[in-house]
C-alpha positions, 0 to 999 in steps of 0.5 A: 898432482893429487890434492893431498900433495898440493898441501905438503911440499908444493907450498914450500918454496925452494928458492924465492928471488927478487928480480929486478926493483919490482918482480918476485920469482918464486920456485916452489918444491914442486918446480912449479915457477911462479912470478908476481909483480910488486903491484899485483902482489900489493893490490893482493895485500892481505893485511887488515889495513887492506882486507876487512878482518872481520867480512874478509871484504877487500878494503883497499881500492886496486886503482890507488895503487901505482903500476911504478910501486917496487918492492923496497925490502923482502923478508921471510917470516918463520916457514911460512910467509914473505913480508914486503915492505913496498916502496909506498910505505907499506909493511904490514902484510903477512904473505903465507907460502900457500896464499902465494901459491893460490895467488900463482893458481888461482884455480886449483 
């Protein structure tokens, strides 16, 4: 897949799916499949509580964050992110579709 398509429709899930109390699945327009765990994607919060806004430097500590977290709620922001509100309390993360995806591919 060229570089080009990668920004188009690859980045547009066709179907987002909670699966189980702690897993996401996500089928993306490309038929591409990713998974994620609820404390993965946690420890990947992007939010400024979790990543220093002005040095992008990760904030919250990956080790403080249990491997028995779940996902209480999940929305869809607009067309273009996912809001998790995890069973620690936490909801302020704005997971866009391409962060999502680069997290799925972390070397494309």
């Amino acid at each position: 897949m060229e570089a080009t398509d990668r920004r188009g429709t690859a980045i547009e899930p066709r179907e987002i799916k909670q699966e189980g109390d702690a897993g996401l699945r996500i089928t993306w327009a490309d038929d591409h499949v990713s998974r994620y765990s609820a404390p993965g994607l946690r420890r990947a919060c992007p939010c400024a509580q979790c990543v220093n806004e002005w040095t992008g430097q990760r904030v919250l500590k990956p080790e403080t964050i249990s491997q028995e977290l779940t996902i209480a709620d999940l929305s869809i922001v607009g067309r273009y992110a996912l809001n998790f509100r995890w069973s620690d309390g936490h909801e302020t993360g704005i997971y866009s579709f391409r962060y999502l995806r680069d997290l799925s591919d972390p070397k494309e």
